[in-house]
C-alpha positions in Angstrom: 0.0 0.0 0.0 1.1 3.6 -0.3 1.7 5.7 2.1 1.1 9.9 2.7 3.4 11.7 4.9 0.2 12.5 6.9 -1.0 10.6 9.7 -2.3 10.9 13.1 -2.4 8.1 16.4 -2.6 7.8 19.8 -3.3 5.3 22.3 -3.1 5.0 26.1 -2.5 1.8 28.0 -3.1 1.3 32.3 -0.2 0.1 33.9 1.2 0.3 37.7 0.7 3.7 39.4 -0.8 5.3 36.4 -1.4 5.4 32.5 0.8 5.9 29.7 -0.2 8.1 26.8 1.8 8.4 23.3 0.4 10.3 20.6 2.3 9.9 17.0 1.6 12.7 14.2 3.7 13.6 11.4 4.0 16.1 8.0 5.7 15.8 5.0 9.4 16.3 5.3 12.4 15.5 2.2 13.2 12.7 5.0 12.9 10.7 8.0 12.6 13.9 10.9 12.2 12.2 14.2 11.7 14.6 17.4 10.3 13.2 20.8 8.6 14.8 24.1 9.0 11.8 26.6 8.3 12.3 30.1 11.3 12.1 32.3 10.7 8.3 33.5 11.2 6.8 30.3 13.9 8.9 28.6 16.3 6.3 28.2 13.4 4.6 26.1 13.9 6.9 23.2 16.2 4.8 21.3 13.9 2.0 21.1 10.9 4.3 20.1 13.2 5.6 17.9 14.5 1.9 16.2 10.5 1.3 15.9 9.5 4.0 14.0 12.2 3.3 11.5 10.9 0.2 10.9 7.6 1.4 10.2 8.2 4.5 8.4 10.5 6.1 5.5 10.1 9.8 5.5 8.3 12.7 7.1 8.2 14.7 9.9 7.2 12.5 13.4 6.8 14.3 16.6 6.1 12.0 19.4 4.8 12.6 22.9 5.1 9.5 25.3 3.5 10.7 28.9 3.5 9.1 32.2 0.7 9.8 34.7 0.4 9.2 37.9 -3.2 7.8 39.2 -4.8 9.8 41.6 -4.8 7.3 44.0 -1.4 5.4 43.4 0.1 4.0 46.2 3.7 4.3 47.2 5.5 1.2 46.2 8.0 1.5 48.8 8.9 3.5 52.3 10.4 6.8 51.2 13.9 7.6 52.6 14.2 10.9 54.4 17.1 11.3 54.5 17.3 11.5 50.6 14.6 13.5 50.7 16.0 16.4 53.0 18.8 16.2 50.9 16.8 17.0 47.8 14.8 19.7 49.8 17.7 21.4 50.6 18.6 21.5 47.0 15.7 22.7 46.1 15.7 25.6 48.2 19.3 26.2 46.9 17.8 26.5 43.5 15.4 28.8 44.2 17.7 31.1 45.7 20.0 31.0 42.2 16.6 31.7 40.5 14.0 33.2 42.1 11.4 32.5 39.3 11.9 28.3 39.2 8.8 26.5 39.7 8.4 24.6 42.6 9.2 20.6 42.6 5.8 18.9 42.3 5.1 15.8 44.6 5.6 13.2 41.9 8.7 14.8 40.5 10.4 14.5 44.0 8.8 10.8 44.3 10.6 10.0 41.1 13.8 11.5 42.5 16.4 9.1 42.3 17.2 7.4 46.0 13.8 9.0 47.5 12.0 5.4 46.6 13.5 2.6 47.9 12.4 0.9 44.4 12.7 3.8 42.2 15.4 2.4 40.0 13.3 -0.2 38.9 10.5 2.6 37.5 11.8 2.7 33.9 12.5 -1.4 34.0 8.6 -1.5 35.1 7.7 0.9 32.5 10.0 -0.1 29.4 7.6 -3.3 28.3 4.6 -1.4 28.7 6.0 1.6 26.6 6.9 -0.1 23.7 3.9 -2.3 23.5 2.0 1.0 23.4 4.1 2.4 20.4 3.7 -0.7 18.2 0.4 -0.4 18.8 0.1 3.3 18.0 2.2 2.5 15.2 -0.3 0.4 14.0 -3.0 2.6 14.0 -0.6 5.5 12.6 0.5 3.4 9.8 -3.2 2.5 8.7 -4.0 6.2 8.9 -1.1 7.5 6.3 -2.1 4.2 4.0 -6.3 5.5 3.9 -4.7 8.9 3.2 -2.3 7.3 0.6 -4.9 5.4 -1.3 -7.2 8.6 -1.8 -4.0 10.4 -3.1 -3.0 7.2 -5.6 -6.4 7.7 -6.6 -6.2 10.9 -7.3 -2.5 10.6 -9.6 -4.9 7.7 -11.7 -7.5 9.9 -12.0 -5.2 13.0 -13.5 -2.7 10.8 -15.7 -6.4 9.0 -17.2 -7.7 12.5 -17.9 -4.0 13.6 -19.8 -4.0 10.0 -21.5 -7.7 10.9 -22.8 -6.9 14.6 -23.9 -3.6 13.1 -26.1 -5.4 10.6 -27.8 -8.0 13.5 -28.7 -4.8 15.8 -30.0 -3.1 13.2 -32.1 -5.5 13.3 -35.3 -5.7 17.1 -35.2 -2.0 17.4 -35.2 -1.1 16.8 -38.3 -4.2 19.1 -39.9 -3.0 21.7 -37.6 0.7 21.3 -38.8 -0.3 21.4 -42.7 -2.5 24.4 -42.2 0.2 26.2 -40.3 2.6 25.3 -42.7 0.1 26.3 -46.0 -0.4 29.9 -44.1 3.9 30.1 -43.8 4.1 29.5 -47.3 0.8 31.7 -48.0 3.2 34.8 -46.2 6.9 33.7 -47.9 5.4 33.5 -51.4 4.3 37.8 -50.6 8.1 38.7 -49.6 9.9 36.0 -52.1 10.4 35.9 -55.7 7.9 33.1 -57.3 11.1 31.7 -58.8 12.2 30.8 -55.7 9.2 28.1 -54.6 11.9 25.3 -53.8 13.2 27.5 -51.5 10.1 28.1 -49.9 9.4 24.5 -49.8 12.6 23.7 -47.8 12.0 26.2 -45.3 8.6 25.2 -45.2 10.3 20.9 -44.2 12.9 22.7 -42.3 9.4 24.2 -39.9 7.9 21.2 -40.0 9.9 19.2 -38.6 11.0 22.0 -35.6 7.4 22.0 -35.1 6.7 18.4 -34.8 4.8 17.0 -31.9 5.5 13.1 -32.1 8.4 12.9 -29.6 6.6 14.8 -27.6 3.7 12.9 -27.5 6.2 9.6 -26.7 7.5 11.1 -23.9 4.5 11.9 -22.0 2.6 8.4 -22.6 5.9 7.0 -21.7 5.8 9.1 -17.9 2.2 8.7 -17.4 2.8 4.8 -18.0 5.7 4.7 -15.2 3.6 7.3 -13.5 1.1 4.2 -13.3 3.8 1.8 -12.7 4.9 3.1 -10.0 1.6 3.0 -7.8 0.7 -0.4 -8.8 3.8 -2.0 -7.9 3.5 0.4 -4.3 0.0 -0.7 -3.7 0.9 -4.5 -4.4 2.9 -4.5 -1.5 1.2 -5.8 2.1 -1.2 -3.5 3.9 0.4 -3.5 7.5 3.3 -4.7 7.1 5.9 -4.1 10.2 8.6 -3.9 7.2 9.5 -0.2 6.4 8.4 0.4 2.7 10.2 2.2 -0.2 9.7 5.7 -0.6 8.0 6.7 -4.1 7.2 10.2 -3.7 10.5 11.0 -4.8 10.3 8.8 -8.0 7.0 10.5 -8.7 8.2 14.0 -8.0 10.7 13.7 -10.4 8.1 11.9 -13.3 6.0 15.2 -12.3 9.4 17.7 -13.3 9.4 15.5 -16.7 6.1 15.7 -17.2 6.1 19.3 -17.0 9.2 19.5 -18.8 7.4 17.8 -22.2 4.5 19.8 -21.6 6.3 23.1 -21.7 8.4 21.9 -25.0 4.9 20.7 -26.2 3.2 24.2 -25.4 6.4 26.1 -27.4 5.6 23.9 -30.6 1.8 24.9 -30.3 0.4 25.5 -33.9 -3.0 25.7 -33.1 -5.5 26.7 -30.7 -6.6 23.5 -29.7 -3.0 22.6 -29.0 -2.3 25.6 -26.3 -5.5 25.0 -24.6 -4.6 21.2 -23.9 -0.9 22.5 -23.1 -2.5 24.8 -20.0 -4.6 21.9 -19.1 -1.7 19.7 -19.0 0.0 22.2 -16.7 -2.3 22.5 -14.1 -3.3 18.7 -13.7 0.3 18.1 -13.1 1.0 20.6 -11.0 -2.1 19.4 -9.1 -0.3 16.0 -9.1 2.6 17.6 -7.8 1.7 18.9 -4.9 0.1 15.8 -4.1 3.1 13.3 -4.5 5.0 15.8 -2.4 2.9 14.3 0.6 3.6 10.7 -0.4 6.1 8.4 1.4 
């Protein structure tokens, strides 16, 4: 399946003492942007959350938020020692004296102190499972969210290259009538400045236009990129929905099918001998930059 650059998740999960929260969201980004807001008990989980996510996802912009709350009610899992706790008051106060405007420690902050809690060192070991069974579960969810998004914007690409497809195969018999009328009104306009003794010389001026003016390669080259175009999300969406193996990234293929694309319809538009021609050349244009934009938000 494809996947946008766009996707939302979060999921929550009870454990001991409280509930852990992890939210995943992420933009489109050139590459893999990872930045994290974990609370302080599970900071030394971030590598892990990090290794995860890479297996899951190829590019964008991922903020993710992994909280740790306290219930209300929690009991203290073990006697708390004084001693460290005087010890921490005491730098406290010190603290606040260096800076006056420093918040005040809040209950479960100094609980989480380590040494206060004669089990605290085991927090993040009680924690760790929990925490990363959450994120491949978010991931999950976050995953399927940027694939719905991706399959609306595939749709969208087969949708635009159809409507180009249909609007060449209308061009191609005009072409040619175009090209011998344009090249009837040239020789109509040489014949007023030139000698009519010279009509060979019209006449090879006349070839010489033609073929400067000819549309066929063209026309090639931008079946040829809306086939690959094509190509390119089949083989994507043939791949398993939900996998836990990171997929390929194809915006970056597509974007640069979108700069050719654009590229054959400007030459196209410069070759324009009709009127017919330069209003399917504008049309061309703006479907692909409408493509464009799109693929930009594709994995």
């Amino acid at each position: 399946m494809i996947q946008s650059m766009t996707g939302y998740a979060f999921s929550t999960r009870d454990v001991e003492g409280g509930t852990l929260s992890l939210e995943l969201k992420s933009v489109n980004s050139r590459f893999l942007d990872l930045s994290f807001r974990i609370a302080d008990e599970l900071r030394l989980l971030e590598p892990n959350l990090r290794e995860l996510i890479g297996t899951r996802v190829g590019r964008g912009k991922v903020d993710c938020r992994l909280s740790y709350t306290l219930a209300p009610a929690a009991a203290v899992p073990a006697a708390v020692d004084m001693e460290s706790l005087r010890r921490l008051a005491e730098l406290s106060e010190a603290a606040r004296r260096a800076i006056p405007d420093l918040a005040p420690m809040r209950v479960s902050e100094a609980l989480n102190w380590p040494g206060v809690l004669a089990d605290n060192g085991d927090l993040f070991e009680r924690l760790r499972s929990a925490g990363l069974d959450l994120m491949r579960q978010a991931l999950t969810e976050f995953v399927a969210a940027r694939e719905r998004e991706g399959a609306k914007l595939a749709a969208m690409l087969r949708e635009r290259t159809a409507s180009i497809r249909e609007r060449l195969k209308h061009l191609e018999p005009i072409i040619p009538q175009a090209i011998a009328a344009y090249q009837e009104k040239l020789a109509a306009r040489l014949r007023e400045v030139l000698a009519a003794n010279e009509e060979d010389r019209i006449r090879q001026e006349i070839a010489l236009y033609g073929i400067k003016i000819d549309v066929a390669e063209e026309f090639t080259r931008l079946a040829a990129h809306l086939d690959e175009v094509e190509r390119v999300i089949a083989a994507a969406e043939q791949r398993p929905s939900g996998s836990s193996t990171r997929r390929e990234p194809i915006g970056k293929r597509l974007d640069f099918l979108m700069q050719e694309l654009n590229r054959e319809a400007n030459t196209l538009g410069s070759k324009s001998v009709s009127r017919e021609v330069s209003e399917a050349v504008i049309d061309f244009k703006v479907m692909i930059e409408q493509m464009r934009e799109q693929v930009q938000n594709l994995e």
